[in-house]
C-alpha positions as CSV (number, residue, x, y, z in Angstrom):
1,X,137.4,57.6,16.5
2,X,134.2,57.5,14.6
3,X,131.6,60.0,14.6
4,X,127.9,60.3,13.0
5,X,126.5,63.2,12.4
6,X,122.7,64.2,11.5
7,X,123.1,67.0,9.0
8,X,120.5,68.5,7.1
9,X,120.5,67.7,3.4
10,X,120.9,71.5,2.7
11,X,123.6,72.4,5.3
12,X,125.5,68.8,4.3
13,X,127.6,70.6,1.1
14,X,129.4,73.1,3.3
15,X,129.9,71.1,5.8
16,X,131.5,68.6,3.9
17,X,133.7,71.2,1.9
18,X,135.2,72.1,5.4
19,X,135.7,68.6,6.3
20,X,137.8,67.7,2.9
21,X,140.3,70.6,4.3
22,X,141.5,68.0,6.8
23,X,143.7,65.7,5.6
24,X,143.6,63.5,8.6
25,X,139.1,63.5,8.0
26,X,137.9,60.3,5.7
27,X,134.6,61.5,5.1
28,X,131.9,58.8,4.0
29,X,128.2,59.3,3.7
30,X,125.7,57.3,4.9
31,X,122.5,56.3,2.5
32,X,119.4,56.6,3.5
33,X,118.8,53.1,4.1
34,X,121.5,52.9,6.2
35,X,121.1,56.0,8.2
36,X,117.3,54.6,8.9
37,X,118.8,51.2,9.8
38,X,121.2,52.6,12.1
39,X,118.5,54.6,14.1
40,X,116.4,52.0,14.3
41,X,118.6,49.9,15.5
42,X,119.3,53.0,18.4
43,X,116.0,52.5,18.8
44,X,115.5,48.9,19.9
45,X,119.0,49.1,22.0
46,X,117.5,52.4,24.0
47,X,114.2,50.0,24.5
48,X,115.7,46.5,25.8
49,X,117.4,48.9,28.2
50,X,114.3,50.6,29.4
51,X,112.9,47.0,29.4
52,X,116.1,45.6,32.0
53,X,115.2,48.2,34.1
54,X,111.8,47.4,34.4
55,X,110.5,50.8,32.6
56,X,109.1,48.9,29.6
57,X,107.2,45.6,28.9
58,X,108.5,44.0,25.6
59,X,106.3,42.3,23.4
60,X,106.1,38.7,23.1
61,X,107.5,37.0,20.0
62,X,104.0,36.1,18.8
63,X,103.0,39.4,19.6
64,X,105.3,40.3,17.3
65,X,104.7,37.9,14.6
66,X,101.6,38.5,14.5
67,X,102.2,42.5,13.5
68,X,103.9,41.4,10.6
């Protein structure tokens, strides 16, 4: 099983201490770029399914385009 937790930064060095006291925990941290990807991508999964259910209008790909 894989687990992610949100730690804060000065909580994290404790938490991980008691974590390497299990031999059968493989502990890897996440960068921040990766964390950020990760809940962004939570994000935009949580909004297509408000969209299926007809709680949210998604944008139009020009729409979109024409943010960026």
């Amino acid at each position: 099983m894989k687990v992610l937790l949100d730690i804060p930064d000065d909580q994290s060095s404790f938490f991980l201490k008691v974590l390497a006291n299990f031999s059968f925990v493989k502990v890897k941290p996440l960068t921040h770029e990766k964390a950020q990807a990760m809940e962004d991508l939570k994000e935009a999964v949580e909004e297509v399914k408000q969209a299926k259910k007809g709680e949210k209008q998604l944008k139009s790909m020009d729409e979109f385009l024409k943010e960026i």
